[in-house]
C-alpha positions in Angstrom: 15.5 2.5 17.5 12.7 0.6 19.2 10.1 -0.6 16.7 6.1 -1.4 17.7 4.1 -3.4 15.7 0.4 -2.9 15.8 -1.9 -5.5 14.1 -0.6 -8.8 12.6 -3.7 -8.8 9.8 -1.5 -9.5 6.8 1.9 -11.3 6.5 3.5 -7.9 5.6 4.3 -7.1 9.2 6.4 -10.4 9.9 7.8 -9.5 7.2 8.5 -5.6 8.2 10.0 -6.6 11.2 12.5 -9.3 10.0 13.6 -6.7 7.8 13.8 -4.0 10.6 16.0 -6.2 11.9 18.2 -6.3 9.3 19.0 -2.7 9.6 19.9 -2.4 12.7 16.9 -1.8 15.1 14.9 -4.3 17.7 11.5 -4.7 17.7 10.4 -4.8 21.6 6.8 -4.7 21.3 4.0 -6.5 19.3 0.2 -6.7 19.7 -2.6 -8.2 17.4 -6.2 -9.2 18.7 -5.2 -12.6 18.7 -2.8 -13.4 22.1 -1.5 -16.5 20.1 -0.5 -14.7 16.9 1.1 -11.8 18.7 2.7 -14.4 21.5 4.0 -16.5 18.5 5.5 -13.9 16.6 7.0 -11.7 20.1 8.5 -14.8 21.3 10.4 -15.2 17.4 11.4 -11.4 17.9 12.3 -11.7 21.7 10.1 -8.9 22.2 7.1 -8.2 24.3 3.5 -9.5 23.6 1.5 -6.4 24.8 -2.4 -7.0 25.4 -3.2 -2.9 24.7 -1.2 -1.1 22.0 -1.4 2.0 24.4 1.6 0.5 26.1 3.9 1.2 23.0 2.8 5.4 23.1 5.5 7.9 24.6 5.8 7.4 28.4 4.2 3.6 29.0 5.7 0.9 29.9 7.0 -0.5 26.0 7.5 3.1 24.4 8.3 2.6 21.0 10.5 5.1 18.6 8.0 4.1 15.6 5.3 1.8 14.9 4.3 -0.4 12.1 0.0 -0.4 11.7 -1.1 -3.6 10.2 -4.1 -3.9 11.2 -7.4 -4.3 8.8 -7.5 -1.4 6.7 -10.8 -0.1 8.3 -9.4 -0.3 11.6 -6.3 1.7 10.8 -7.6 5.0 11.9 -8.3 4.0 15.1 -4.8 2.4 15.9 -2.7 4.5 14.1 -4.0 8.3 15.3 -2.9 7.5 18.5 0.3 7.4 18.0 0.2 10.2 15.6 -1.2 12.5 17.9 1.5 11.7 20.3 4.4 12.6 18.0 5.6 8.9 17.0 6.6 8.0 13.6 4.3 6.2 11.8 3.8 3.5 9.0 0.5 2.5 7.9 -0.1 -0.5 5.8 -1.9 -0.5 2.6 -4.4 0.8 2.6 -4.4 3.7 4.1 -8.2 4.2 4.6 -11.3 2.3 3.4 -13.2 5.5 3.6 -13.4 9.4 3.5 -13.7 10.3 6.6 -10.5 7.7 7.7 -8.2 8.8 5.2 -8.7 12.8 6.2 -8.2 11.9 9.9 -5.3 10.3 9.2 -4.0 12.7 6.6 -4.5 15.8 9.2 -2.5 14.1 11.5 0.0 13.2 9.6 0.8 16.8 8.2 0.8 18.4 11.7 4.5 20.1 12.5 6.7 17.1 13.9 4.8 14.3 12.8 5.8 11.5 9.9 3.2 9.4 8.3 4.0 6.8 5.6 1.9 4.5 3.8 2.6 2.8 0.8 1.7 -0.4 -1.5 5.9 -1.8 -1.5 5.4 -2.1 -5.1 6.1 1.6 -5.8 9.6 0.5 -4.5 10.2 -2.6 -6.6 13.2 -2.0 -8.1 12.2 -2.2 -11.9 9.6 0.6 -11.5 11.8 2.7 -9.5 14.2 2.6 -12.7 11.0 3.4 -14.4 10.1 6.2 -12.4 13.9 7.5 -12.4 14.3 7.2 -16.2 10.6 9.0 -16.7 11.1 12.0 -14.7 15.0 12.4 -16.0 12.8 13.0 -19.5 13.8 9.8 -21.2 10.6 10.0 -23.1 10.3 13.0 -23.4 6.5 14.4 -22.6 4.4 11.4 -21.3 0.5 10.9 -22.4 -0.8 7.4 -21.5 0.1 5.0 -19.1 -1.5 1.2 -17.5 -1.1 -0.8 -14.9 -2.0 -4.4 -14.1 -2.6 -6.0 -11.1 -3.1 -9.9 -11.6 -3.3 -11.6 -7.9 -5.8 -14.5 -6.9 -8.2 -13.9 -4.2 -9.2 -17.6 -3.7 -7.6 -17.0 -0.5 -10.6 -14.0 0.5 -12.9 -16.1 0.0 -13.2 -17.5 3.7 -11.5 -17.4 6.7 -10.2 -14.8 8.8 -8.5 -13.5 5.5 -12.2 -12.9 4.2 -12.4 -9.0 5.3 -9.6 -8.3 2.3 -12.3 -9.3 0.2 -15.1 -6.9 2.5 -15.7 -3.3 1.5 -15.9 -1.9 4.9 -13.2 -3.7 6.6 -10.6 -4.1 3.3 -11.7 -2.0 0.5 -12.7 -5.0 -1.8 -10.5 -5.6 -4.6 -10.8 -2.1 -6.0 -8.6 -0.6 -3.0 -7.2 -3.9 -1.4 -5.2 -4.9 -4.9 -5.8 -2.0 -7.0 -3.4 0.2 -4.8 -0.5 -2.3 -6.5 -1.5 -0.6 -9.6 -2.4 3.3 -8.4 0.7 3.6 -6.4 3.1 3.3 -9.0 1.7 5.1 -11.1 0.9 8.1 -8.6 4.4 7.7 -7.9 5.8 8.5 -11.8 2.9 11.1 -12.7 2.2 12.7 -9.3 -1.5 13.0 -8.1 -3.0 15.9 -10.1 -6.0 13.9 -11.0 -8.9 15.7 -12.4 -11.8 12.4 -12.5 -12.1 8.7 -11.9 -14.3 6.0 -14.0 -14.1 2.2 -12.9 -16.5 -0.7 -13.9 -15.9 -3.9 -12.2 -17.4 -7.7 -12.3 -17.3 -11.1 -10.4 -16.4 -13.6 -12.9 -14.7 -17.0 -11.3 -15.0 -15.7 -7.8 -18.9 -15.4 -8.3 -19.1 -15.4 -4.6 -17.0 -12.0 -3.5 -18.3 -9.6 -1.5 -16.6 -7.1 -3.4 -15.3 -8.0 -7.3 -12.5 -10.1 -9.1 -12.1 -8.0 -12.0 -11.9 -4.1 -12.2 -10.8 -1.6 -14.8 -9.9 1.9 -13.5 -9.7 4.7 -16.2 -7.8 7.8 -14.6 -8.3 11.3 -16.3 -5.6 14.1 -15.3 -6.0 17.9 -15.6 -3.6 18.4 -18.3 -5.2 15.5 -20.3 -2.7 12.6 -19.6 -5.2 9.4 -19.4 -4.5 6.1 -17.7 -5.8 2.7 -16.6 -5.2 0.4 -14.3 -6.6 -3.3 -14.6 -7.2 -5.5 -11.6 -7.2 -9.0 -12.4 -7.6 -10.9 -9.2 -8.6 -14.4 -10.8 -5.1 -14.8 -11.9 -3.3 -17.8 -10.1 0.5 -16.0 -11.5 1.2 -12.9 -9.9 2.3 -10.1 -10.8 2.5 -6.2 -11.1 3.0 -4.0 -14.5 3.3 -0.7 -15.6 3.7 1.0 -18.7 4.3 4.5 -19.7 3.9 6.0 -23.5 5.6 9.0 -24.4 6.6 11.0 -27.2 9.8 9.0 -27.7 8.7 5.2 -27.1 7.5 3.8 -24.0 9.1 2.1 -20.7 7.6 -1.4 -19.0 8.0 -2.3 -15.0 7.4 -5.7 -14.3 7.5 -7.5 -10.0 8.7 -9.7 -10.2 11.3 -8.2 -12.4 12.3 -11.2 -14.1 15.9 -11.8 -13.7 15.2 -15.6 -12.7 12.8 -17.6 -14.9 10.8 -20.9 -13.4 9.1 -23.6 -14.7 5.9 -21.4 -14.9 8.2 -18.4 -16.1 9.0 -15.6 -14.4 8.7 -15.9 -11.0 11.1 -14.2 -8.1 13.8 -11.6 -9.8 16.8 -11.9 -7.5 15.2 -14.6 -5.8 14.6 -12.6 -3.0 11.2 -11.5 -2.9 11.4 -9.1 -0.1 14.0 -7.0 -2.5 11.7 -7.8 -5.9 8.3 -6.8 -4.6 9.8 -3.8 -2.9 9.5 -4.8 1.0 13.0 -4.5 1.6 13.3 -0.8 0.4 9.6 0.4 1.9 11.0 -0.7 5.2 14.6 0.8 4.6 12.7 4.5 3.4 10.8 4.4 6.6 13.3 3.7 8.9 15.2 6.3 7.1 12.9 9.0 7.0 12.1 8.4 10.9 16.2 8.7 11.5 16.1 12.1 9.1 13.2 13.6 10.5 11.7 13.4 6.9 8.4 12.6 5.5 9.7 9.3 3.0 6.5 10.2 0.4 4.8 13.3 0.1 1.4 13.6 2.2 0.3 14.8 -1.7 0.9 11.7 -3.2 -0.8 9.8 -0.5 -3.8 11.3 -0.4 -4.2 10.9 -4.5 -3.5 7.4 -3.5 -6.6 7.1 -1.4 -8.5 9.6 -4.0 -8.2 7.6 -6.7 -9.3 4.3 -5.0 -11.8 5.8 -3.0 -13.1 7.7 -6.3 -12.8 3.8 -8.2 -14.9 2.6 -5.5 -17.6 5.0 -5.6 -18.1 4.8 -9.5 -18.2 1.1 -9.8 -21.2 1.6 -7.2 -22.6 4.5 -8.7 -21.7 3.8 -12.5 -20.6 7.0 -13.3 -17.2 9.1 -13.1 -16.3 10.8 -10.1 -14.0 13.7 -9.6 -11.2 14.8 -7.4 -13.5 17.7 -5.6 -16.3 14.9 -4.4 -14.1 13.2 -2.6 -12.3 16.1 -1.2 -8.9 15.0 0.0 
C-alpha cells in the first residue's frame, strides 16, 4: 500500500509513518508547508518531498492508496476533502474540526458510498481503556451511570512558537478541543454518542497568557440520564490520561500510561514503548486495516459526537451556559 502524508504540524505523523512501516507498507510521498521539514522527514522515509499535496490524489504523479492529514486542525478540511472526494482512504488527525461547518464537510464526505474516514485521539486505543471498554460493554458492571475523565498535559510548549496555534481557537481548538479530545474520545468510545447537552467552565491559571485556557471542566448529560465529566488539566508537568466508569456493581479505572513500569517520578511509560501505551501503534494498525477491509475502523456516529461534544464545550465556556446536541447539529 502506498501511504501520503499531508501536513507535518504535530509529531504524530513521524510517528504514523514509522509505524506504517512496521506493517508492511511504504510511505512514498510527504508534504508540509515547510520544504525543510517535509525534505528532512522524505529523505528519512526514502520517499518523495512533494511541493502540492494534489500530486498524492488518484492519477498524479505520487498517487497514494491512503493519506495521513496532520495538518493544523483548522486547516484539515481543506487538505483532507480532496482526497475524500476522490475516493482515497483517509485519516485525519485529532481534531477533526475546529468548527461547525468543518466537521459537517468532512463528515458528509466521509459517509458517501466507497469512502473511509477515520479520525481519532490514539488514546481510545491505549490498551488499558480498550480492556476498559471490552470489560464495560461485556456487562461487567452491570448498568453504568457516571463516568470521568482526566486529561493532565502541559501546554508550556503552546505558549510560543510555531506550536502556538494548538493553543489558538481558530487554528487548534484551544485546550477545550486540542486536549480535551484525550478525555471525550474514550469515553464516546465506552458509552457511544447519544448525548443530550454540554456544560464546560474553564480558566487560565499558571498559563495566564493562553489564548485559549489551562484548565477546563466538561459536564456531559446523556438522554437516558447517564452524567459525566471530563477534566482538562493542562498545567500539569506529568502526563497522563484517565478514565473511570461507576456502575451498579463497582467501577473500572484506565490509566496511559498504563503503569506496568514505574520511574523515579512514578509511573511513566507501561511497556516502555510509548507508541503501544498511548495507543499509536494500534490507531495506525486499525486504519491500515480498515483501508485493506474496505471498512470504516470507527463509526462516522461516534465521530461526529466526538466533535459535538467539544464543539458544544467550546461554545458554553464562551457563552456560560449549557448547550445541546440539536444547536450544533451534527
Amino acid at each position: 500500500m502506498r501511504i501520503g502524508i499531508v501536513g507535518l504540524a504535530l509529531s504524530h505523523p513521524y510517528a504514523f509513518a514509522n509505524l506504517a512501516i512496521q506493517e508492511g507498507e511504504s510511505v512514498v510521498a510527504v508534504w508540509d508547508e515547510s520544504p525543510e521539514k517535509r525534505e528532512e522527514l522524505a529523505a528519512r522515509l526514502g520517499a518523495r518531498a512533494v511541493d502540492d499535496p494534489d500530486l498524492m490524489l488518484p492519477g498524479r504523479e505520487v498517487a497514494v492508496d491512503a493519506v495521513f492529514v496532520c495538518t493544523k486542525s483548522g486547516q484539515h478540511a481543506r487538505y483532507a476533502l480532496p482526497f475524500l472526494a476522490a475516493g482515497v482512504p483517509t485519516f485525519v488527525d485529532k481534531a477533526l474540526a475546529t468548527n461547525v461547518e468543518d466537521a459537517r464537510a468532512l463528515l458528509e464526505a466521509g459517509s458517501r458510498p466507497g469512502r473511509l474516514l477515520m479520525s481519532t485521539s490514539a488514546i481510545r486505543y491505549a490498551p488499558a481503556h480498550v480492556a476498559l471498554r471490552e470489560q464495560v460493554l461485556a456487562g461487567r458492571l452491570g448498568k453504568t451511570v457516571w463516568a470521568e475523565a482526566l486529561v493532565a498535559h502541559d501546554i508550556k510548549g503552546y505558549m510560543e512558537g510555531f506550536s502556538r496555534w494548538q493553543d489558538s481557537v481558530p487554528e487548534g481548538g484551544g485546550s477545550i478541543i486540542n486536549m480535551g479530545i484525550h478525555g471525550v474520545e474514550p469515553l464516546v468510545s465506552v458509552w457511544g454518542g447519544d448525548f443530550e447537552s454540554v456544560f464546560c467552565q474553564a480558566s487560565r491559571l499558571i498559563y495566564t497568557q493562553s489564548q485559549s485556557e489551562d484548565t477546563a471542566v466538561i459536564q456531559i448529560r446523556y438522554k437516558d440520564g447517564r452524567l459525566a465529566s471530563v477534566h482538562v488539566l493542562c498545567s500539569s508537568s506529568v502526563h497522563g490520561y484517565h478514565l473511570r466508569v461507576q456502575g451498579e456493581k463497582g467501577f473500572l479505572a484506565a490509566a496511559a500510561p498504563s503503569g506496568l513500569l514505574v520511574g523515579l517520578n512514578g509511573t511513566w511509560s507501561g511497556n516502555g514503548d510509548g507508541n503501544v501505551e498511548y495507543g499509536y501503534k494500534e490507531t495506525v494498525h486499525r486504519f491500515l486495516e480498515g483501508v485493506r477491509r474496505g471498512e470504516m475502523p470507527i463509526p462516522l456516529t461516534e465521530t461526529a459526537a466526538v466533535i459535538s461534544i467539544l464543539l458544544a464545550a467550546r461554545l458554553s465556556a464562551a457563552a456560560g451556559r449549557p448547550v445541546t446536541r440539536e444547536e450544533i447539529g451534527l
